[in-house]
C-alpha positions as CSV (number, residue, x, y, z in Angstrom):
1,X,-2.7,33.8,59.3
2,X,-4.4,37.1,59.6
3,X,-1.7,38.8,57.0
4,X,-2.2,35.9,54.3
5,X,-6.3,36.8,55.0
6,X,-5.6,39.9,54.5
7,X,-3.5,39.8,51.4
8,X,-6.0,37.7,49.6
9,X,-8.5,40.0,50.1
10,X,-6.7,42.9,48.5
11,X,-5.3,40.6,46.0
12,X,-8.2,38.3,44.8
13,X,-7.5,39.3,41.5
14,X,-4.4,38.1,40.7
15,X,-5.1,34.5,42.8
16,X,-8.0,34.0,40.9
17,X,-5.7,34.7,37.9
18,X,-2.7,32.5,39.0
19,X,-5.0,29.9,39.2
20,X,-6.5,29.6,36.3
21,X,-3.1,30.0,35.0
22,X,-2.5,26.7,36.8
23,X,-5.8,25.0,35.6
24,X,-4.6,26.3,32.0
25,X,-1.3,24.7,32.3
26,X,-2.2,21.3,33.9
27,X,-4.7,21.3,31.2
28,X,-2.8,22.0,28.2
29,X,-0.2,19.9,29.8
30,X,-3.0,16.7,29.8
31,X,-4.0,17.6,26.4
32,X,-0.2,17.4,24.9
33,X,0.4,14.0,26.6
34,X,-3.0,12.7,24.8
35,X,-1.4,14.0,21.6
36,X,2.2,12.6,22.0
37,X,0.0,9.1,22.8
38,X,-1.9,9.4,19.2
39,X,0.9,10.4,17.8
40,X,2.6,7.4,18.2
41,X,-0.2,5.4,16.9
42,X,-0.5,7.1,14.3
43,X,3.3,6.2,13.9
44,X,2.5,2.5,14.5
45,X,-0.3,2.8,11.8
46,X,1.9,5.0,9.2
47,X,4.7,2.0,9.7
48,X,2.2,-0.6,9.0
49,X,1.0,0.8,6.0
50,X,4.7,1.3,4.8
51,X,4.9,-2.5,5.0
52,X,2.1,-3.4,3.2
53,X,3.0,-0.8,0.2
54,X,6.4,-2.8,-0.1
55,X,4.6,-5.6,-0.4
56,X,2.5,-4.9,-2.8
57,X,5.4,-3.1,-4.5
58,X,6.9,-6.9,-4.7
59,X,3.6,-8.3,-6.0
60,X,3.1,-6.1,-8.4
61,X,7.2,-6.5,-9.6
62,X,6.7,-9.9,-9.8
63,X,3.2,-10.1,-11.7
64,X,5.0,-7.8,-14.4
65,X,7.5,-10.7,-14.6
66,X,4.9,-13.0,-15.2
67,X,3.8,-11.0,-17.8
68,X,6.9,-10.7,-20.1
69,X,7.1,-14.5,-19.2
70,X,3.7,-15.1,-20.7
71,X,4.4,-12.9,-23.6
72,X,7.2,-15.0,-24.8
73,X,5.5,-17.9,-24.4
74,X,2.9,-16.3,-26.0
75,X,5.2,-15.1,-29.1
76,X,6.7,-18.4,-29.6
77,X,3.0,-20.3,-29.8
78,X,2.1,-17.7,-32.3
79,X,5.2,-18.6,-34.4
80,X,5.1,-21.8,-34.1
81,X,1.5,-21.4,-36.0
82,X,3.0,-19.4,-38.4
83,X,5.4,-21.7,-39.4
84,X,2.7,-25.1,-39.3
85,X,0.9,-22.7,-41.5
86,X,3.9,-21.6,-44.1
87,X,4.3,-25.5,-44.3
88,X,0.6,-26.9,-45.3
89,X,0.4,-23.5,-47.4
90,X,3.8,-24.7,-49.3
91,X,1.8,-28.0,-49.5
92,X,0.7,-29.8,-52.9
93,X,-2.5,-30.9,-52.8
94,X,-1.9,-34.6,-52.3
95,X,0.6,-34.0,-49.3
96,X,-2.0,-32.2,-47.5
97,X,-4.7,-34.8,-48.1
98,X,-2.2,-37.4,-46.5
99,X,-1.3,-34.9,-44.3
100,X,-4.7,-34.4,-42.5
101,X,-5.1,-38.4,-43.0
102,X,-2.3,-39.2,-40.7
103,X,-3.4,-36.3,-39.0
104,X,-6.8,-37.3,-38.1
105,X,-6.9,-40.4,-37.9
106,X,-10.6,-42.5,-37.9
């Protein structure tokens, strides 16, 4: 017991720095674990997001369907018009007279 007395006292120094080497490492060790822990929620939270950006990604292919959908729709409307219009414009005056009679009835 005496010699470990002893040898402390002539080697405080380089106790005092083995353990804070110690403290450092249990420390840094904590830290590292704490990290690895947000790390993976972070992962949770990146995988999430993924998800939702797919399905948006869907939603958005889809809308853009509607939309050439609409469009055609659209286009055949408008030439449908066009042709009602050709007609009554190739129209003699009587025929459009009992054209908008039969048309619009009282």
């Amino acid at each position: 017991m005496y010699l470990i007395l002893n040898s402390l006292r002539n080697q405080w120094l380089g106790f005092v720095l083995i353990f804070f080497m110690v403290l450092f490492w249990v420390s840094s060790d904590n830290e590292m674990n704490r990290l690895k822990a947000k790390e993976k929620e972070l992962q949770l939270v990146i995988k999430d997001l993924e998800e939702k950006d797919h399905a948006s990604a869907l939603l958005i292919d889809s809308l853009s369907k509607v939309d050439t959908v609409l469009l055609t729709k659209i286009k055949l409307i408008k030439e449908k018009e066009y042709e009602t219009i050709r007609i009554i414009d190739s129209m003699h005056i009587s025929q459009l007279q009992q054209y908008f009679t039969d048309r619009y009835e009282r």
